[in-house]
N, C-alpha and C positions, 0 to 999 in steps of 0.2 A: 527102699534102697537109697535116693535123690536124699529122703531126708537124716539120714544117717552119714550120709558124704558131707551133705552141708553141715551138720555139729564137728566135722572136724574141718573143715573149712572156715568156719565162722568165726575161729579164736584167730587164724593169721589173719584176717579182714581187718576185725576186730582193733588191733596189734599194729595195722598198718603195714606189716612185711614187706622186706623191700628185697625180692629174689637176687636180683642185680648188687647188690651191694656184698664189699670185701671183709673178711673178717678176718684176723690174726694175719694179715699182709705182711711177709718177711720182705725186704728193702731191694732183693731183688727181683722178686715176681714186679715190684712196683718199678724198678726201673726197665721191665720190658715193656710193662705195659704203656707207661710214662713214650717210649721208643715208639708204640703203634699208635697211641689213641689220643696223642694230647693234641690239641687244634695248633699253636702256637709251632710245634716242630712240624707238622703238614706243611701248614704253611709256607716253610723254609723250603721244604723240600719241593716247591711246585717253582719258588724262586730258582732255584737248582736248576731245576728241567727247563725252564724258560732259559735259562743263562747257554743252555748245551745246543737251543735251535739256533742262537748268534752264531755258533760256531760255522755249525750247517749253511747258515744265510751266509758269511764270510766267503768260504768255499766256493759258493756258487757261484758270484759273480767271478771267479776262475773260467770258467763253461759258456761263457755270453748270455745271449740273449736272444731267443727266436720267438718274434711277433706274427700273428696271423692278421691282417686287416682284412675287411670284408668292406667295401664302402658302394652306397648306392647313392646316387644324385639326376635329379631332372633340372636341366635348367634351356632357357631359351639365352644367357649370355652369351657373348659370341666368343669371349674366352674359353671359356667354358666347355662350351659346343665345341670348337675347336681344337680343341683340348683334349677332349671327351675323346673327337673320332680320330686323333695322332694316337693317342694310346693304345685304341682299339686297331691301328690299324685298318682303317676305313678312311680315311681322309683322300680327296680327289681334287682334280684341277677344281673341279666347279666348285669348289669351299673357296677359292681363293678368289672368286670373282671372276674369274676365267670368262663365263658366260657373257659378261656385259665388257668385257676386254674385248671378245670376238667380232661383238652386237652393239658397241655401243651408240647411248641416247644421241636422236638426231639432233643438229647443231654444238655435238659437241666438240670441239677446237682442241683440246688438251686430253688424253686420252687418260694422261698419268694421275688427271685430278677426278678422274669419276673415283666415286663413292661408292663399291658394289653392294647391292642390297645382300648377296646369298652368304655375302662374307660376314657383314653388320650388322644382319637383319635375321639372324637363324632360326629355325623354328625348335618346337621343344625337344629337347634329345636325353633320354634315359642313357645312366654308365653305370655300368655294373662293375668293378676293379675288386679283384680277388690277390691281395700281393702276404709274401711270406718273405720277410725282412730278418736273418742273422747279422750279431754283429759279437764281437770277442773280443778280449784286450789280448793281445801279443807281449805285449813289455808295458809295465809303468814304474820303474823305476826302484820296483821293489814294494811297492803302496799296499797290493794287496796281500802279499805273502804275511806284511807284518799285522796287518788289520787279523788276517786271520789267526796269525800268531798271539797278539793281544785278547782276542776272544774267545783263546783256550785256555789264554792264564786267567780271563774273567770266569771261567767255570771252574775254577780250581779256587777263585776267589769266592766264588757265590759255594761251595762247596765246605769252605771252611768258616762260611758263614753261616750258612747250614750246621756244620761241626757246632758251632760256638752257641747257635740258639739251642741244641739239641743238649750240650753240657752245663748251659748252665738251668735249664728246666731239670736235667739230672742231679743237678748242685742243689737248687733249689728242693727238690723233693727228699735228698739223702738230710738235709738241714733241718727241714721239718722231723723227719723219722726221731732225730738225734731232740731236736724239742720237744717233742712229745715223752721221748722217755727220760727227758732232763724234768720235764713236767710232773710224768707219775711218778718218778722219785720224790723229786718236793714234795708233792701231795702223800707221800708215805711215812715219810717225815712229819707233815703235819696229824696226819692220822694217828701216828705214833704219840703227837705233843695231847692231842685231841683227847687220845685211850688215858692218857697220864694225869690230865684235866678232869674225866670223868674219877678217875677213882679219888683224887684231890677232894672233888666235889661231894663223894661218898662219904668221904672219909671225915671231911667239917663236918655235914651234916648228921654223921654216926657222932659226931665227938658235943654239938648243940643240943641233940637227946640225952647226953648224959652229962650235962654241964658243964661241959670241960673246953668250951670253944661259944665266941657269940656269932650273931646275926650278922654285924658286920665281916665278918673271916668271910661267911658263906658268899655274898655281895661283890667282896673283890676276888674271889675264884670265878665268880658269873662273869663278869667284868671283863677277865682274864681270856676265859674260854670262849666271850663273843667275839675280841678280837684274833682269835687262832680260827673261830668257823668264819670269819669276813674272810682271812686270806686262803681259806681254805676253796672257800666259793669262789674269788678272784682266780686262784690258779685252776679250777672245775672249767672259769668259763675262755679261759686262756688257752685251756687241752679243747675245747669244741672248736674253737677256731681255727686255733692249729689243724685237725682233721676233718673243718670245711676248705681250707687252703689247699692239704693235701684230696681232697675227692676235685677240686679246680683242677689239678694241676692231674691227674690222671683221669679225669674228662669220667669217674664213676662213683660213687657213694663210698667212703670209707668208713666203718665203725671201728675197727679196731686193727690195731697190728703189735707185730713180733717186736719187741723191745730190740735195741742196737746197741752193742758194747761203747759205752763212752770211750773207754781206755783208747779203743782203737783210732782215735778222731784225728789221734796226735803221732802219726806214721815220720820218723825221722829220715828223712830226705833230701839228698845233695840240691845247693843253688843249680847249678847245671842242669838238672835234671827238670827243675820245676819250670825255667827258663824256655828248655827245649818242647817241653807241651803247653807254651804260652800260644794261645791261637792268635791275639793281638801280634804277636813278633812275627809269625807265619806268615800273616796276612800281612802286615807290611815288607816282608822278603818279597813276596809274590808283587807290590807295588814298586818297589823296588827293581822288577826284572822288568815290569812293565812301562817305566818310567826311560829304563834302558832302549826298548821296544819303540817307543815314543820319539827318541832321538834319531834313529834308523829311518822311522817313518816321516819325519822334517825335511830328513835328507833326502828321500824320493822328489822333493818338489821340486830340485834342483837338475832333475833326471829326463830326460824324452819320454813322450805318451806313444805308444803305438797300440794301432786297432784297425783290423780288419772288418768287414760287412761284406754280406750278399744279400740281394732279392729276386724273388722269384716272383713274378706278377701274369696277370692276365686280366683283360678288358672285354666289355661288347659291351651293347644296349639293351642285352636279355643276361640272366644270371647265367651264367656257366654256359653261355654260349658261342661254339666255336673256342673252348679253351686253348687247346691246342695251337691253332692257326694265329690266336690273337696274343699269345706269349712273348715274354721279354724277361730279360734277367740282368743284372745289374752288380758286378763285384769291384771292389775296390779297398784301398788301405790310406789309411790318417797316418800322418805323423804332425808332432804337436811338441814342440818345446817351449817351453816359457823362458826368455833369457832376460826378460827385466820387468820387477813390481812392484819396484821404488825401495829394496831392500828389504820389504816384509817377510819372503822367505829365510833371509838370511838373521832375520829378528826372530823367528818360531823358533828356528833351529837352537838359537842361544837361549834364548827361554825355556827348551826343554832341558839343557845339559844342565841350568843352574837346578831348577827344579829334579833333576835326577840327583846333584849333589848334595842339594837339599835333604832328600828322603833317605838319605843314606845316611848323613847325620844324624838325623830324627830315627832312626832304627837306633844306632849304635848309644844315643843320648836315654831310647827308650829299654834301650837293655840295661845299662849301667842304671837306670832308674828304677827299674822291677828288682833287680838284683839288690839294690840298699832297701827298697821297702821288704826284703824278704828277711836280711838279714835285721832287721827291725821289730817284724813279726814276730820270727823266732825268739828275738830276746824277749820279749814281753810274758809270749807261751812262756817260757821256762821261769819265769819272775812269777806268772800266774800259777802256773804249778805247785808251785812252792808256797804258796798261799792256800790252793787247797787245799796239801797234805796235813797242812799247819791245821786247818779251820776244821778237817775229819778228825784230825788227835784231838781236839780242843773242843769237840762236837764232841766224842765218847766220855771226855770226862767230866764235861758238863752233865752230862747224863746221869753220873754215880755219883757226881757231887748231889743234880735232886733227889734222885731218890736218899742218899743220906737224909739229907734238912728233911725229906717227908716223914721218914724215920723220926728223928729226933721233934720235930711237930707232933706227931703222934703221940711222944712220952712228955710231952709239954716242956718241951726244953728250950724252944723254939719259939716266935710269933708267927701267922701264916705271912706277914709281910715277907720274910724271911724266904719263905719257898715259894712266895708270889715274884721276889727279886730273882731267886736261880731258877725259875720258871723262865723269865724274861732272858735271860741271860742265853737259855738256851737257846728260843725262838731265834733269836740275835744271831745267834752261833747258823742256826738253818739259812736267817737269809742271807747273810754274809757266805755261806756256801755256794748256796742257788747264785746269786751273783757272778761269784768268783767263775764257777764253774760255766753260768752262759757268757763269761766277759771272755773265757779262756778258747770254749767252743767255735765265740766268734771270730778271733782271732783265727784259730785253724783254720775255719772255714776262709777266714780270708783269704789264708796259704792257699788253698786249693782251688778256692778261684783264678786266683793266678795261673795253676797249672791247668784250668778248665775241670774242675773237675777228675784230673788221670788222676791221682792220687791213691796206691791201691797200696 
């Protein structure tokens, strides 16, 4: 049984089989998958989600801030010590030297100038201080509202930055589809020149059998048809690369896909329109509001700071001992105005308005600049057009003109130079097409980049 399974296992081993790999791909299975799998729009997408915790952290500092310290210390300084047992609430006369006030050293004259040891001289004393410290902003002039406000137009900007890598990995992949069947067209065409070659080929050599054609004829057909399989091979290894770009770009093995109508590349569509799904324009609107944003928040620093705090603490010389009895609490409010910083505030502030009229320019300069590159485009599309249609008429009767002359070759009416030249002529006619038509493609595609990609 095992070795009956492996004979038919053994030819996809064999073969190499690649289970994972896409076959006959139509352009929109590949633009979903392109949407889950491609590394490149991930990416974006974690930039995105980074962009959206700014928002969150923004916010926050709305809510203050509540610290928990825990702090332990021994010390013998008399700072310290004394310090230590004010907090805890233990402190007594005799810290302050009391003792040798009461008692003091014999022959001493001046009472005020003893030195007490118990005050200078402490011994070692452990503090335990367990404090929980809030504090809040009340008012700053507006500072945080716009920080926050800016940091929701930066997600809406990382958003549409995300949009933009995500269209044009879509641009890019719908460009390949459209090369690859601008590719097996050409190559069908030369197969066509190829199949015409070979009977050419037949055909001397049927006519040098019966003496009616020499050795030479047969030489320049060879000639002829090596340079039709060089370009035939050249555009062979032009379509593998093409469909090593596209398995890149969908992160999985492509062999083959569904052909894409050329006709459709060329979708006629209003300036306005292509304008309006400019994600460059978007994003600078969005800089633009934020520029505005910018200006508001200059002028907070011309504004009062208000902030409130509380603490809640507790002290001993044992952890968490006597909490209660040895508590204290501490609340109170800041106010903080700046009224002079040698004019620096009042330089941001004009710094930002120039710069915000700045980028409104540079919007309104980069609109009217997409709009003349488009109407630009479009004139070329429709120049190039017209060179196609020209170069497919000119292409079919080149076609009937060779076979004519092969005709007329055949009744020796003719030299084979003769239908070696309308042989040429045709090949001429294919690559002046193939030309035309990826000079015409690229163009569109340029259109569409501009609109990111919407172009439906």
């Amino acid at each position: 049984m095992y070795r009956i399974i492996w004979l038919f296992l053994l030819p996809v081993f064999l073969l190499g089989a690649d289970f994972g790999a896409l076959r006959n791909l139509t352009l929109g299975d590949a633009e979903n998958i392109v949407k889950k799998d491609n590394l490149e729009i991930s990416i974006a997408k974690f930039n995105a989600r980074m962009r959206a915790m700014d928002v969150k952290v923004a916010k926050g500092y709305n809510y203050g801030k509540l610290d928990l310290t825990q702090i332990f210390v021994r010390s013998n300084d008399a700072l310290s010590v004394f310090g230590a047992k004010l907090m805890s609430r233990e402190a007594t006369f005799g810290d302050f030297g009391f003792r040798q006030f009461l008692s003091p050293p014999l022959g001493t004259t001046d009472i005020l100038k003893v030195q007490p040891t118990d005050l200078n001289y402490p011994g070692y004393r452990n503090l335990f201080q367990t404090k929980l410290m809030y504090k809040v902003p009340i008012y700053t002039g507006g500072k945080l509202t716009q920080y926050r406000k800016i940091a929701q137009e930066m997600v809406i900007l990382s958003k549409l930055n995300s949009q933009k890598v995500i269209s044009k990995v879509l641009f890019q992949t719908k460009k390949t589809f459209f090369n690859i069947t601008l590719l097996d067209n050409y190559i069908t065409n030369l197969n066509i020149i190829l199949k015409n070659m070979n009977i050419l080929e037949n055909t001397v050599k049927s006519m040098i059998e019966a003496g009616y054609a020499k050795h030479v004829d047969l030489l320049e057909v060879l000639a002829k048809k090596s340079n039709v399989l060089r370009m035939l091979n050249q555009a062979k290894v032009n379509r593998k690369l093409a469909y090593k770009f596209l398995s890149f770009l969908l992160n999985k093995n492509v062999y083959s896909i569904v052909h894409v109508d050329i006709k459709k590349i060329a979708m006629n569509v209003s300036k306005m329109f292509i304008i309006s799904r400019n994600l460059d324009i978007k994003m600078a609107k969005v800089g633009l509001k934020v520029s505005k944003m910018n200006i508001k928040l200059k002028k907070s620093a011309f504004l009062p700071q208000i902030g409130a705090f509380g603490a809640f603490s507790s002290a001993d010389k044992t952890f968490i001992g006597n909490f209660r009895k040895h508590d204290a609490y501490t609340i109170g409010v800041q106010f903080k105005w700046n009224l002079f910083n040698g004019g620096i505030d009042k330089s941001n502030l004009e710094k930002a308005r120039v710069k915000s009229m700045k980028i409104a320019e540079q919007l309104e300069l980069a609109k009217k600049g997409i709009a003349l590159k488009i109407d630009k485009i479009k004139t070329q599309i429709e120049s190039i057009q017209f060179d196609i249609n020209s170069l497919n008429e000119e292409l079919r009767l080149s076609r009937a003109i060779y076979k004519n002359y092969l005709g007329r070759y055949k009744e020796k009416l003719i030299s084979i130079n003769d239908v070696i030249i309308k042989q040429s002529q045709e090949i001429e006619k294919v690559l002046k097409l193939e030309k035309a038509k990826t000079k015409r493609n690229k163009k569109v595609f340029e259109l569409e980049k501009i609109a990111n990609g919407d172009i439906k």
